[in-house]
C-alpha positions as CSV (number, residue, x, y, z in Angstrom):
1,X,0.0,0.0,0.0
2,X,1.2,3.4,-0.9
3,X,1.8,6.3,1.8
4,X,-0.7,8.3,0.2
5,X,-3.3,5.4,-0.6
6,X,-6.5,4.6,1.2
7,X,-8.0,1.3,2.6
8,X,-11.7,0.4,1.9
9,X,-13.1,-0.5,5.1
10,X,-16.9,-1.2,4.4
11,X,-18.7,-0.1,0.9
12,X,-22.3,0.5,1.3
13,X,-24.7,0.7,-2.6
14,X,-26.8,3.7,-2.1
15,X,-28.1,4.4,-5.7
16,X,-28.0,2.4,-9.1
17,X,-29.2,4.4,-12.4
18,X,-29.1,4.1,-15.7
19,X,-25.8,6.3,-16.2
20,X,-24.4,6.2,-12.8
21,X,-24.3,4.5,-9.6
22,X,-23.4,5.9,-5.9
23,X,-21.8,4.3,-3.2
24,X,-20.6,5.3,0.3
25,X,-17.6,4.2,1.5
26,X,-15.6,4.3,5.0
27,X,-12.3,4.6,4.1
28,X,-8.9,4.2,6.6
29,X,-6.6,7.3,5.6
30,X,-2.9,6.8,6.0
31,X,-2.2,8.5,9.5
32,X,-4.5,5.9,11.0
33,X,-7.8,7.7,10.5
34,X,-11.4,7.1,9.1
35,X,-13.1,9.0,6.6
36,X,-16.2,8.8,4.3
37,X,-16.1,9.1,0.5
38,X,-19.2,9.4,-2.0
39,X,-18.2,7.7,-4.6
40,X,-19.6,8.0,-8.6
41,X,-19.4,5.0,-10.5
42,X,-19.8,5.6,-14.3
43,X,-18.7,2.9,-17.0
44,X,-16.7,5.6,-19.3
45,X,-17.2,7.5,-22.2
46,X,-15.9,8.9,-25.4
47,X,-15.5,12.5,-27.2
48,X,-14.7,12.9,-30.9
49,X,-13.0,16.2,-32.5
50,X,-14.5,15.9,-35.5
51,X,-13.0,17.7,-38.7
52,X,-14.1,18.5,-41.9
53,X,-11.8,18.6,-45.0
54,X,-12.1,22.8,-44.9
55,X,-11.1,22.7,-41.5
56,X,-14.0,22.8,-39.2
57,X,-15.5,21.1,-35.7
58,X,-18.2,19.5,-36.0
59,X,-20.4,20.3,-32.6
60,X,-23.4,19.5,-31.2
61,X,-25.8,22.3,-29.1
62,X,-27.7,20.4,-26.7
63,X,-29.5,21.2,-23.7
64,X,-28.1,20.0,-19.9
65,X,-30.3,19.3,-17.4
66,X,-27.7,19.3,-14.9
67,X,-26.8,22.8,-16.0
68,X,-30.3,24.2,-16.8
69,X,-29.1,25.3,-20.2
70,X,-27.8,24.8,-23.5
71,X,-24.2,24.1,-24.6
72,X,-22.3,23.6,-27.5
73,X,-19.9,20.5,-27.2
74,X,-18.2,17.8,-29.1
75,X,-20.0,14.2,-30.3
76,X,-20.3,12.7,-26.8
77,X,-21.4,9.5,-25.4
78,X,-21.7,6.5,-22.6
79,X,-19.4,3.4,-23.1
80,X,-22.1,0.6,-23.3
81,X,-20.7,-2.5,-21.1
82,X,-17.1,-3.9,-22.5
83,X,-17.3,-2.0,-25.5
84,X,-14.3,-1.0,-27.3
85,X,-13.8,3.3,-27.0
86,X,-13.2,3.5,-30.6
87,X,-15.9,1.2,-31.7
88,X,-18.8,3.6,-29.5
89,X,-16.7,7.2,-31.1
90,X,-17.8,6.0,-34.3
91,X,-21.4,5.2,-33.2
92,X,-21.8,8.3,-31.6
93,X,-20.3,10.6,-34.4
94,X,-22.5,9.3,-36.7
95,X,-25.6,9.2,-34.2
96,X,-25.5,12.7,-32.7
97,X,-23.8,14.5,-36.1
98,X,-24.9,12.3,-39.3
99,X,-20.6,11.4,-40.3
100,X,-19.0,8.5,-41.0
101,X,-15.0,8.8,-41.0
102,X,-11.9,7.5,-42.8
103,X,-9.7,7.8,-39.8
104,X,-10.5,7.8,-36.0
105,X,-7.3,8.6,-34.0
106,X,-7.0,7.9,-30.0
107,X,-5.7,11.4,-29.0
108,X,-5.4,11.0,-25.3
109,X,-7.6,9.5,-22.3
110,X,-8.7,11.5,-18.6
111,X,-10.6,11.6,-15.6
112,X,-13.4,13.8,-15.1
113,X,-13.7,14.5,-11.6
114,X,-11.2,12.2,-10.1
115,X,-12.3,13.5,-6.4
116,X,-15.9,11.8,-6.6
117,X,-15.7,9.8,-9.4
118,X,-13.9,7.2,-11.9
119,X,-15.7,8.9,-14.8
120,X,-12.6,8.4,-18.0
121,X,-13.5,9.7,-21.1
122,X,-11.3,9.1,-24.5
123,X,-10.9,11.4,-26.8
124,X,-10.5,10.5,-30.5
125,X,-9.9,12.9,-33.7
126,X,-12.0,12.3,-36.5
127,X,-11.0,13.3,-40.0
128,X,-12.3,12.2,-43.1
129,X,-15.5,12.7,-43.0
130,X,-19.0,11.5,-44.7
131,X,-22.2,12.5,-44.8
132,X,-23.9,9.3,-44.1
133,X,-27.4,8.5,-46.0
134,X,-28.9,6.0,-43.3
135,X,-27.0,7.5,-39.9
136,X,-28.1,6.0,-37.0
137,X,-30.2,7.5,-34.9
138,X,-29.8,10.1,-32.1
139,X,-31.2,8.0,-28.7
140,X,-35.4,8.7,-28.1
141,X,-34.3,11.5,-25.4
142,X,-31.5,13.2,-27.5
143,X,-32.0,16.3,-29.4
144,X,-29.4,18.3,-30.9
145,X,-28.4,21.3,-33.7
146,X,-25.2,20.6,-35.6
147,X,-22.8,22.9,-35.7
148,X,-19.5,23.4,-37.9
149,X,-17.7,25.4,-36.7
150,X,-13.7,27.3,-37.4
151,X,-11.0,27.6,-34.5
152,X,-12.2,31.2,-33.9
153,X,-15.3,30.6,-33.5
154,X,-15.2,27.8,-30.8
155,X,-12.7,30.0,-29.1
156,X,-15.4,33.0,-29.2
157,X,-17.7,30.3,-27.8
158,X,-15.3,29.6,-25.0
159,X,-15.3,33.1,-23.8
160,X,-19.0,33.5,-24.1
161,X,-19.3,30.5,-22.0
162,X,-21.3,28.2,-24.5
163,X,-18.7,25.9,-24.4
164,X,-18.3,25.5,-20.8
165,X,-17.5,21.2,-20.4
166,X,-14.4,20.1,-20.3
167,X,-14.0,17.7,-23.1
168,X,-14.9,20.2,-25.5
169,X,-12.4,23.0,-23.7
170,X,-9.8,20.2,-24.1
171,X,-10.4,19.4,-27.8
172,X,-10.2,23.0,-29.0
173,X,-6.7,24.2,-27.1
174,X,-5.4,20.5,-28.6
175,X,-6.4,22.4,-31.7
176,X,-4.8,25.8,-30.6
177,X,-1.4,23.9,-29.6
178,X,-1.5,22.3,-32.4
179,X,-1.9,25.9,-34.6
180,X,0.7,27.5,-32.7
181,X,3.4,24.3,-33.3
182,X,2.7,24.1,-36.9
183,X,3.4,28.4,-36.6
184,X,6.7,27.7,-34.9
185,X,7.8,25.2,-37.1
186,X,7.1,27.5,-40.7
């Protein structure tokens, strides 16, 4: 056990959802102590950057319940039970935006809210992409406006705090670095 790691004591189920699950757990810290820790369970999810040939993200506005309002992200969704991250990034880029892609790229994998819960996401770049005839589906309580949008305007959105998730912040300064190293490098 690491200096820094906690023991489990006693794990107590106090919700199961659809999306999530809650647990409380008693917890022995390293100097000898006990605490309590809420715990969110969540299986995972993915984000896709999508790109189209001229250049633009492809987003999705969409209202948050948890937030009472509406945001602009990046295609989003729930891991189903061992499925494979790249597998569900291209079900939910077509799903929620209509594409198909050539190429689906990992670009990096993170925690959420590592304090409360073990939430990953993994974030793939999408580039090559097709309008599909017969997309799939958005899911029966999903509703969403497409957006394409250029590197300015996402960072306008940023400021005006319509993109305000992290995923989505994430995905466009990858895009900024990315700008400013192919600058350094001319």
């Amino acid at each position: 056990m690491s200096r820094l790691e906690e023991k489990t004591i006693k794990t107590e189920k106090i919700f199961t959802g659809k999306v999530i699950s809650l647990q409380l757990e008693d917890v022995e810290l390293p100097n000898g102590k006990t605490s309590k820790r809420e715990i969110i369970k969540h299986p995972g999810a993915v984000a896709v950057l999508a790109l189209t040939d001229d250049h633009k993200i492809v987003m999705v506005e969409q209202y948050r319940k948890a937030l009472e309002k509406t945001i602009v992200e990046i295609p989003a969704g729930k891991l189903e039970f061992g499925e494979d991250p790249e597998v569900c990034a291209k079900r939910e880029l077509e799903e929620e935006t209509g594409y198909g892609c050539k190429e689906m790229e990992w670009l990096i994998s993170f925690y959420t809210s590592p304090g409360f819960a073990d939430e990953i996401i993994h974030l793939y770049i999408a580039k090559g992409l097709e309008k599909k005839e017969n997309a799939a589906p958005l899911d029966d309580d999903e509703f969403v406006n497409l957006m394409e949008l250029t590197l300015e305007e996402a960072e306008l959105l940023l400021q005006e705090k319509k993109i305000y998730d992290a995923k989505t912040a994430y995905a466009v300064q990858y895009l900024q670095l990315q700008k400013v190293l192919k600058q350094s490098n001319e």
